[in-house]
VMD Tcl script that draws the C-alpha trace (Angstrom):
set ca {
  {108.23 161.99 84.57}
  {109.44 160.13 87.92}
  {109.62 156.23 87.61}
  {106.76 154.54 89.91}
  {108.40 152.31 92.73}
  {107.52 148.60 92.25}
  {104.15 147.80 94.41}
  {104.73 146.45 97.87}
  {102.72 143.33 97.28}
  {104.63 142.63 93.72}
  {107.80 142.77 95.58}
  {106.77 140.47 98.14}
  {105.95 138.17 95.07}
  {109.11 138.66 93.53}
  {110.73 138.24 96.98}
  {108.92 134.66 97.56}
  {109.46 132.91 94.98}
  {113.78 134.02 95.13}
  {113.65 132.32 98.62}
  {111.80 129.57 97.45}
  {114.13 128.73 95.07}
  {116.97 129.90 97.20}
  {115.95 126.61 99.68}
  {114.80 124.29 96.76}
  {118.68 124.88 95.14}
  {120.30 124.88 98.05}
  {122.44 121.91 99.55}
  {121.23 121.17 103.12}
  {118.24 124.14 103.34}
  {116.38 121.63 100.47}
  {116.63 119.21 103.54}
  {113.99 121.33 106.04}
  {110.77 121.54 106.35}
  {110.98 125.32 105.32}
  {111.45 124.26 101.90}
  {107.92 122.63 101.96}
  {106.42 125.69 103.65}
  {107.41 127.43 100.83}
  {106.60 125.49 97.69}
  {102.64 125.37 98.91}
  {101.99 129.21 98.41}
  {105.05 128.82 95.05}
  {102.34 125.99 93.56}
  {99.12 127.13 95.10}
  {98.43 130.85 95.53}
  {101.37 132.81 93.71}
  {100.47 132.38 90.17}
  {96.84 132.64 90.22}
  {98.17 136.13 92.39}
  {100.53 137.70 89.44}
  {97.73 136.38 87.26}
  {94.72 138.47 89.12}
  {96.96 141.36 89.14}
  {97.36 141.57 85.97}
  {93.62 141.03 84.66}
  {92.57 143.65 87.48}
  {95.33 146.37 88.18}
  {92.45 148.61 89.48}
  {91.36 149.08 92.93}
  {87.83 149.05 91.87}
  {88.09 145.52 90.27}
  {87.91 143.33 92.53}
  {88.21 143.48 96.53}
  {90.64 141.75 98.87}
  {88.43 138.22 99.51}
  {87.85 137.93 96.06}
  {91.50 138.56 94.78}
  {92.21 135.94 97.45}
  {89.86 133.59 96.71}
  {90.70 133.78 92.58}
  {93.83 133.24 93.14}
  {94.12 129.92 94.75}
  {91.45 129.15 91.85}
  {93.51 130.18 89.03}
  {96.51 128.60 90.35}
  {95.17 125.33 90.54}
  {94.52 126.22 86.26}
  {97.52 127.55 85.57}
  {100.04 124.87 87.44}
  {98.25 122.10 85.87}
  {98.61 123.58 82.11}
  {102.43 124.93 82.81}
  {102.45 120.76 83.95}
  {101.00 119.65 80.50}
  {103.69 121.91 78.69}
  {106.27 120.57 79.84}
  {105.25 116.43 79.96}
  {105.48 117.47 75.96}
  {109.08 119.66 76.26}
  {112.84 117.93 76.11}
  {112.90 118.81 79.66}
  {109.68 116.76 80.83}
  {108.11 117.07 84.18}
  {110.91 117.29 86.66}
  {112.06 119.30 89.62}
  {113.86 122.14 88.00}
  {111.95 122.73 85.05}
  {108.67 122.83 86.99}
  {110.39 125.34 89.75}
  {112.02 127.31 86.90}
  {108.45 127.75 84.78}
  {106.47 128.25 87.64}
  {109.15 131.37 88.94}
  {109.51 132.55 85.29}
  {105.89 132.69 84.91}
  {105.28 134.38 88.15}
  {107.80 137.03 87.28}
  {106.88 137.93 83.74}
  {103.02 138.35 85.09}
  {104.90 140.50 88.10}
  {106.70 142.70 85.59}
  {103.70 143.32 83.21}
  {101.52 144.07 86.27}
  {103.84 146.61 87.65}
  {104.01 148.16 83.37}
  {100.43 148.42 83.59}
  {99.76 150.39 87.39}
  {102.50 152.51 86.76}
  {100.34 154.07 83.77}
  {97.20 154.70 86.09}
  {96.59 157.11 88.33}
  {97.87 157.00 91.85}
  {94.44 156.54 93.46}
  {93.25 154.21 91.06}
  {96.36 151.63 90.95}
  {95.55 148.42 93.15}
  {97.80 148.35 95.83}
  {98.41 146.59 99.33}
  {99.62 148.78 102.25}
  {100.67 146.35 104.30}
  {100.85 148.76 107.96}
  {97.30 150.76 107.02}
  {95.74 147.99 105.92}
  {96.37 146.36 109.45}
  {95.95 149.34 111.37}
  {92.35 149.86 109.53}
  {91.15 146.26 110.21}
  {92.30 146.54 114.20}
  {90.66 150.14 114.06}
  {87.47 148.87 112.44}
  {87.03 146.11 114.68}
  {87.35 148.92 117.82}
  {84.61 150.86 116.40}
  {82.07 148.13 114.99}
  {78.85 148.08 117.01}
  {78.79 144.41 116.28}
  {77.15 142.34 119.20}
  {78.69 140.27 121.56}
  {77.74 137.09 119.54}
  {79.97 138.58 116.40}
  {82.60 139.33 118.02}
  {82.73 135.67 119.69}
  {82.16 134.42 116.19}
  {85.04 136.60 114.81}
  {87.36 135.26 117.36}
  {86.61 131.44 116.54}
  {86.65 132.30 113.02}
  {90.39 133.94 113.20}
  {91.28 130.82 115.81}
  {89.83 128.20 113.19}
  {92.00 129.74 110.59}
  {94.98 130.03 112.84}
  {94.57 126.28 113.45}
  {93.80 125.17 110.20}
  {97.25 126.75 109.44}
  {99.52 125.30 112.19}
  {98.26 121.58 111.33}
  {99.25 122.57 107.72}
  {102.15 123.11 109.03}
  {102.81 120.17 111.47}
  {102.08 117.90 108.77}
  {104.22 119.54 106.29}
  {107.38 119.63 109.67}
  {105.95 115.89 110.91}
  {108.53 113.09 109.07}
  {106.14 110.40 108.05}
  {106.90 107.00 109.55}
  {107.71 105.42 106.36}
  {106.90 101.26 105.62}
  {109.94 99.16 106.91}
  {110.69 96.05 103.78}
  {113.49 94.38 102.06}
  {113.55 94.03 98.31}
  {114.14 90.62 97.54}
  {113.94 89.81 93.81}
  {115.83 87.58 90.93}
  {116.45 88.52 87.62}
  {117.09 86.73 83.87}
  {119.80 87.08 81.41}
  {118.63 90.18 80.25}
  {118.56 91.87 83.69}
  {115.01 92.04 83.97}
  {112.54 90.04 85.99}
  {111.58 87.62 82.98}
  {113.08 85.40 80.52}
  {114.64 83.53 83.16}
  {116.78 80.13 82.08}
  {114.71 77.42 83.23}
  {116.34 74.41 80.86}
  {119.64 73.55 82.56}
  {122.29 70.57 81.96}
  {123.07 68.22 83.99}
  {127.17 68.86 85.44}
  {126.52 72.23 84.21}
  {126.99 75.51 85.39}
  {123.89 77.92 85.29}
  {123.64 81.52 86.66}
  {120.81 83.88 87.82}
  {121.26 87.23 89.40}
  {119.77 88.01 93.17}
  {119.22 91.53 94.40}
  {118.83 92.27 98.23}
  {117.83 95.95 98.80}
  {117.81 97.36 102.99}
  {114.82 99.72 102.97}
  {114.52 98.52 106.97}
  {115.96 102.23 108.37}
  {118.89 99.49 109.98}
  {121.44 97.81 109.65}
  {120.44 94.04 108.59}
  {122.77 90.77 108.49}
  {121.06 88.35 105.33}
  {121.59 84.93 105.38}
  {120.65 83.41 101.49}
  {120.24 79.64 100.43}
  {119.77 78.41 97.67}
  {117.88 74.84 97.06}
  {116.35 72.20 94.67}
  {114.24 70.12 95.39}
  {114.74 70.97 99.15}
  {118.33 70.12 99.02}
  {120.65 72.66 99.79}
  {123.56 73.73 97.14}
  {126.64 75.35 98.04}
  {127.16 78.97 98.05}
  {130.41 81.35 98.43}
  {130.85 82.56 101.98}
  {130.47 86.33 100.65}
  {127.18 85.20 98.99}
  {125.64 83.35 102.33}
  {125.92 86.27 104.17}
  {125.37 89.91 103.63}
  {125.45 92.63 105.61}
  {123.17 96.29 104.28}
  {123.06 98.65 105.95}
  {120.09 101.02 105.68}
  {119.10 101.54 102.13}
  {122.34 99.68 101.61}
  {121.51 97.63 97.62}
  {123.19 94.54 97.19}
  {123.12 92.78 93.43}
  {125.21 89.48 92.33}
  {125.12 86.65 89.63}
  {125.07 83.47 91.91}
  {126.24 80.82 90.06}
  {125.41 77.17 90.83}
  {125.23 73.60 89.59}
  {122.30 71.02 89.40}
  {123.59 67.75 91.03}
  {120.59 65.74 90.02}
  {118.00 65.53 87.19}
  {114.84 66.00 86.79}
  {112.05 67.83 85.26}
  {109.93 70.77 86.74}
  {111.97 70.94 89.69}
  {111.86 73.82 92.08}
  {114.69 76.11 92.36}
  {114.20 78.02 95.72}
  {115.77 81.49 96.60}
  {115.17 81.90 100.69}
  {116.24 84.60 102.29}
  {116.88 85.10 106.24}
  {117.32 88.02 108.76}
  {118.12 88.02 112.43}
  {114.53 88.00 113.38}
  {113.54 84.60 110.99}
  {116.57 82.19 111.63}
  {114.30 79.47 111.60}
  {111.59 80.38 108.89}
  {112.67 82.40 105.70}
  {111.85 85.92 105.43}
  {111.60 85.93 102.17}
  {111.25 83.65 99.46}
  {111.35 83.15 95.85}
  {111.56 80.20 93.46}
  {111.86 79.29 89.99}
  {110.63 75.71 88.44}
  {113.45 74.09 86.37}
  {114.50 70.81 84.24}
  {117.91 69.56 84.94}
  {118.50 67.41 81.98}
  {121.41 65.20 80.52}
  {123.75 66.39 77.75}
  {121.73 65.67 74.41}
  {118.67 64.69 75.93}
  {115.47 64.88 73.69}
  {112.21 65.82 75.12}
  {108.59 67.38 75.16}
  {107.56 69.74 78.17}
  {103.83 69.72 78.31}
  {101.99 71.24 81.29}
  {98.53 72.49 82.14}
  {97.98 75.49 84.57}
  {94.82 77.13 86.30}
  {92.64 79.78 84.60}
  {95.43 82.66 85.90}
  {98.25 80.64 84.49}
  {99.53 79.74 87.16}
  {100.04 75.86 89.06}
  {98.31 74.26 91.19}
  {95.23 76.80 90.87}
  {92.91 74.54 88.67}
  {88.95 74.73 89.00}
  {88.08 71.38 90.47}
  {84.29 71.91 90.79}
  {82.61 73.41 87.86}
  {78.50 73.89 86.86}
  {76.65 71.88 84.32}
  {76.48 73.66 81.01}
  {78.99 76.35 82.16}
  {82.13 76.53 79.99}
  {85.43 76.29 81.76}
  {89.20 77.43 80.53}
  {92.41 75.56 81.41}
  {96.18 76.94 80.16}
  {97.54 73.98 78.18}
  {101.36 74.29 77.19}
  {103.99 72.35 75.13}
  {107.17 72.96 74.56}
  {109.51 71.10 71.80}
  {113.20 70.07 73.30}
  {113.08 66.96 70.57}
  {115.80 69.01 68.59}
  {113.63 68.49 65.35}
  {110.30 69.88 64.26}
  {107.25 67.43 64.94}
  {103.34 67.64 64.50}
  {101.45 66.81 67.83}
  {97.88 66.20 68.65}
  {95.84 66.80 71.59}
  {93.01 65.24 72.77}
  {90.46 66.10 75.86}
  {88.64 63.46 77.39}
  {86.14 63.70 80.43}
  {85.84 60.04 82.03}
  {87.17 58.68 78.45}
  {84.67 60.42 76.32}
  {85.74 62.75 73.81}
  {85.42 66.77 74.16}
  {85.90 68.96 70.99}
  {88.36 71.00 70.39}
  {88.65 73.33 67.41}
  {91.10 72.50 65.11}
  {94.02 75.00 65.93}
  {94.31 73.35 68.94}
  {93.84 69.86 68.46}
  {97.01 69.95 65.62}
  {99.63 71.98 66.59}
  {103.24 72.10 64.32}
  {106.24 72.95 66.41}
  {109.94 73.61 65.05}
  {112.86 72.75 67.55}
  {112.67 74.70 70.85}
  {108.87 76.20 69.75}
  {106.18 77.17 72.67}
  {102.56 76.68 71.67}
  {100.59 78.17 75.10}
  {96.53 78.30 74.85}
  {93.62 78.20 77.31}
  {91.80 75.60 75.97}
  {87.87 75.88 76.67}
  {85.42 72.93 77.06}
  {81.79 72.80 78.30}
  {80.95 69.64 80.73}
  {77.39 67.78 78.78}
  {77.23 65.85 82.21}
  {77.36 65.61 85.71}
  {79.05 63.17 87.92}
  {81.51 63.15 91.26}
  {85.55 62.44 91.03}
  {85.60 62.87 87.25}
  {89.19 61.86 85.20}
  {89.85 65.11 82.74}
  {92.33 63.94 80.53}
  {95.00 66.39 78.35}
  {95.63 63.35 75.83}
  {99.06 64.53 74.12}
  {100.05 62.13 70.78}
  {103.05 62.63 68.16}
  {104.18 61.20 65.07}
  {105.58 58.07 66.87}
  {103.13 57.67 68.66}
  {99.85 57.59 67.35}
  {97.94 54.84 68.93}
  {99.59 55.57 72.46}
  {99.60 58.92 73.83}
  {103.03 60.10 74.11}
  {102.36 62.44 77.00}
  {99.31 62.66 79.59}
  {98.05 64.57 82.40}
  {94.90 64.77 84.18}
  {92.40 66.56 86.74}
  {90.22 65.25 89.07}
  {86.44 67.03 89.05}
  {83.09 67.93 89.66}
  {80.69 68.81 87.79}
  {77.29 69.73 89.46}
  {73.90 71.64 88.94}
  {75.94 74.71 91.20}
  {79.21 75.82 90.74}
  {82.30 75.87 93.39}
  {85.28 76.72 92.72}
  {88.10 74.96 94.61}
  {92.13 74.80 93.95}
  {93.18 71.19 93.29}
  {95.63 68.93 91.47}
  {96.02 65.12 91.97}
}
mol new
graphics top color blue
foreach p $ca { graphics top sphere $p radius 0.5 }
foreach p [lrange $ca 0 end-1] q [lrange $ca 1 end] { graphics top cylinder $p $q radius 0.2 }
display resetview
C-alpha cells in the first residue's frame, strides 16, 4: 500500500502558520506590517479550518462557502477557549504561549485530518485543487447564461471584496498617530503613588521621589521647581533640568528642606517644557505641616463629599440629608479622648455616638463622613465642626466651619470661607 501525499490545502496550513511564526520570532521581520497580515488568518480563519477538516474529511460534507464560512465561526470558539486555558496555566496569556497553542493546535488537527482522508477513497477525500478549481470557476463564468445585470453584480461583488481586503490591509500597514504626553508623577516611601510623608520637621531634611517619562516622539528639555507656599526651594542643577529624549524615563529622590512652618501647607511639583516657560506644563502638589522639633498637635480637617478640599456642598435642600468627610489626626504624642460637636447657626445637630466620642492612641487617624439633615431653612448659615478634648471641655479645642444654604430646592455649589 503506497503512502497518500499530504493534501494541498493541509500543507498550505502547515505552511502558514511556519511563516507566521517565522516573522512573529524573528528580530526585525516582527517589526513589519507582514507580521500583522499574518496573525489575522493565524487567529481568525486557520483553526476553525484544521477544525472543519477534521469533522468533515468528505467531499460530500460540506461545500466550499460553508467550510469557509464555519471556519471563521469556529475560530472565533476555539481562540477564545485555547485563551481561557492558558489565563489558568504557569505560562498565562502571553505572546509565545498563545502563538505556540494556537500553531500546536492547528497542527495536531492538520495531522489527524490528513490520518483520516488517507483511509477514504480517492474520490471521496475532501480536497482543494488549487489550478482546477480556478480554471473551473473562470470556465463557468464563460459559459453561464447569466444576464447582463449578474454579471455587473458579480463584478461589484468580487470589487467589494477586493476592497474590503486592501483597507484591511492599509489599516493593518497604516502606523497609527499615537497621543503625544509626558508622565509626570511623585511617589511615597514605598515607591508607590500613596503613603506619601506629609508631617515634616522644621531644619529637617525630607525626600519624595519625581518621575518624568518622554512619551512626546522628541527630544524634550524639563525644567522642575519645587515650592511651598509659593516660595521657591533650591534644587541641584542636574535636578532643574532634564533632558529625555523620546521615551527617554527619568526617576530621582529630590531631597529638600522646609525653611518655614506651618500647617497644611502646599508642597508644589511644577514642571516646564520649551513650549510653557511661563506657565507650568505640568503640575502636582502635596499638602504638608512643617512643624518644630517636639511639637504636640491635633490635625483636624473637613473635606467635600469626594474627599477631597475645597469641594464642599454650600447649598443644600430642606429635609435632604447631606455628608461631609470629617478627619482628626493625633500628633499629641499621648492617647486622648475627643468629642465632636455639629452645630448649624449654634443649634445642636445629632450625631450618633461613634462619632461624637472618638479614642485616639498617639499618631491614630479617625476619618468619617459625618451625615446631618438641615430641620430649617435660612441664607449664609455658620456650620460648625465643634472639636473638644480632655483639657478642654468648656472651650472647643479645635473649630472649623462652612458657610450655607439651605432652601426648599437644592444647588449644589463648591465653597469654603
Amino acid at each position: 500500500m503506497t503512502r497518500k501525499k499530504v493534501p494541498s490545502d493541509l500543507l498550505l496550513v502547515i505552511g502558514l502558520v511556519l511563516l507566521t511564526n517565522i516573522f512573529v520570532l524573528t528580530p526585525k521581520l516582527n517589526e513589519t506590517a507582514i507580521r500583522g497580515i499574518l496573525c489575522i488568518p493565524l487567529v481568525l480563519f486557520l483553526p476553525g479550518y484544521s477544525l472543519i477538516v477534521v469533522l468533515f474529511p468528505e467531499k460530500s460534507g460540506l461545500k466550499g462557502i460553508e467550510r469557509a464560512a464555519l471556519s471563521f465561526g469556529l475560530s472565533i470558539a476555539v481562540v477564545p477557549l485555547i485563551g481561557l486555558s492558558l489565563n489558568y496555566s504557569p505560562w498565562g496569556i502571553k505572546l509565545l504561549p498563545i502563538l505556540v497553542s494556537l500553531s500546536v493546535f492547528i497542527f495536531i488537527m492538520c495531522w489527524i485530518a490528513h490520518l483520516i482522508r488517507a483511509k477514504l477513497p480517492e474520490t471521496e477525500a475532501f480536497n482543494v485543487n488549487f489550478r482546477e478549481t480556478a480554471v473551473s470557476f473562470k470556465a463557468k463564468i464563460k459559459s453561464s447564461p447569466a444576464s447582463k445585470i449578474d454579471k455587473i453584480l458579480f463584478v461589484v461583488l468580487v470589487l467589494l471584496i477586493l476592497l474590503s481586503i486592501a483597507t484591511l490591509f492599509y489599516v493593518i500597514i497604516t502606523p497609527k498617530e499615537d497621543e503625544c504626553f509626558t508622565e509626570f508623577y511623585i511617589l511615597g516611601p514605598n515607591g508607590k503613588a500613596n503613603n506619601y510623608t506629609t508631617k515634616y520637621v522644621l531644619g529637617e531634611s525630607g525626600t519624595v521621589v519625581v518621575g518624568i517619562a518622554n512619551h512626546e516622539y522628541r527630544h524634550v528639555n524639563y525644567t522642575l521647581e519645587l515650592k511651598l507656599e509659593n516660595k521657591s526651594l533650591p534644587l541641584p542643577e542636574k535636578q532643574k533640568h532634564i533632558n529625555l529624549d523620546s521615551n527617554g524615563i527619568w526617576k530621582e529622590p529630590i531631597t529638600f528642606t522646609p525653611p518655614f512652618q506651618g500647617h497644611n501647607m502646599k508642597l508644589e511639583f511644577l514642571l516646564f517644557n520649551e513650549t510653557s516657560e511661563s506657565k507650568p506644563y505640568q503640575d502636582l502638589h502635596l499638602w504638608i505641616d512643617v512643624l518644630k522639633k517636639g511639637e504636640h498637635f491635633t490635625e483636624f480637617y473637613v473635606l467635600g463629599p469626594d474627599g477631597k478640599k475645597d469641594n464642599y456642598t454650600a447649598k443644600c435642600a430642606l429635609g435632604e440629608s447631606e455628608t461631609v468627610i470629617v478627619g482628626i489626626a493625633n500628633h499629641e504624642y499621648k492617647r486622648v479622648n475627643y468629642t465632636l460637636e455639629l452645630k448649624l447657626e449654634n443649634k445642636s445637630l445629632p450625631l450618633p455616638e461613634k462619632q461624637k466620642h472618638i479614642n485616639l492612641d498617639s499618631n491614630g487617624i479617625w476619618e468619617e463622613p459625618i451625615t446631618f439633615t438641615p430641620s430649617f431653612q435660612g441664607h449664609n448659615m455658620k456650620l460648625e465642626f465643634l472639636l473638644f478634648n480632655e483639657t478642654s471641655e468648656s472651650k472647643p479645642y479645635q473649630d472649623l466651619h462652612l458657610w450655607m444654604d439651605v432652601n426648599k430646592t437644592k444647588t449644589i455649589k463648591a465653597k469654603k470661607d
